[in-house]
C-alpha positions, 0 to 999 in steps of 0.5 A: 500500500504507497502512502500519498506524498504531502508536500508542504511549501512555506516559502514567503510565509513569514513575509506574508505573516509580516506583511499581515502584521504590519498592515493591522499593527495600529489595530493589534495594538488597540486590542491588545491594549484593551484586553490589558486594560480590561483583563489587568484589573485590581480585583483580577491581581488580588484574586490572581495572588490569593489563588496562587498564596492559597495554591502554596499553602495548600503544597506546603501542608501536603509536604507534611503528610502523615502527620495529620496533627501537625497538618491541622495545626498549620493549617490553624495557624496560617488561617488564623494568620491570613484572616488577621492580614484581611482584616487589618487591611480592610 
């Protein structure tokens, strides 16, 4: 059984994608703008920092696995620690 031959030409492919840039930069840069402005927000930066703070205390409480009392214990205390910071800033 003979497998058709595919043959792929990319010559002036990235000339065309550049030209393409080029000629709808002002444009890019507006929508890029836009999503920044948009997407980059106070709210989005916090909730992007306590997933991630929430994301390292979670792997840090694992590291301690099978010593369930000192996992409750941490656990406690970086709560309690973390609900003392919110409250203080708010």
């Amino acid at each position: 059984m003979e497998f058709p031959v595919l043959r792929i030409e990319l010559e002036g492919l990235k000339q065309n994608i550049a030209t393409m840039f080029n000629q709808n930069n002002d444009e890019l840069n507006k929508m890029v703008i836009e999503t920044i402005e948009n997407k980059l927000t106070a709210e989005w930066v916090q909730a992007e920092i306590n997933s991630a703070v929430e994301y390292c205390i979670r792997n840090a409480i694992k590291e301690v696995s099978g010593n369930w009392k000192l996992q409750a214990a941490i656990t406690e205390l970086i709560s309690e620690n973390i609900e003392k910071l919110i409250t203080k800033d708010s």
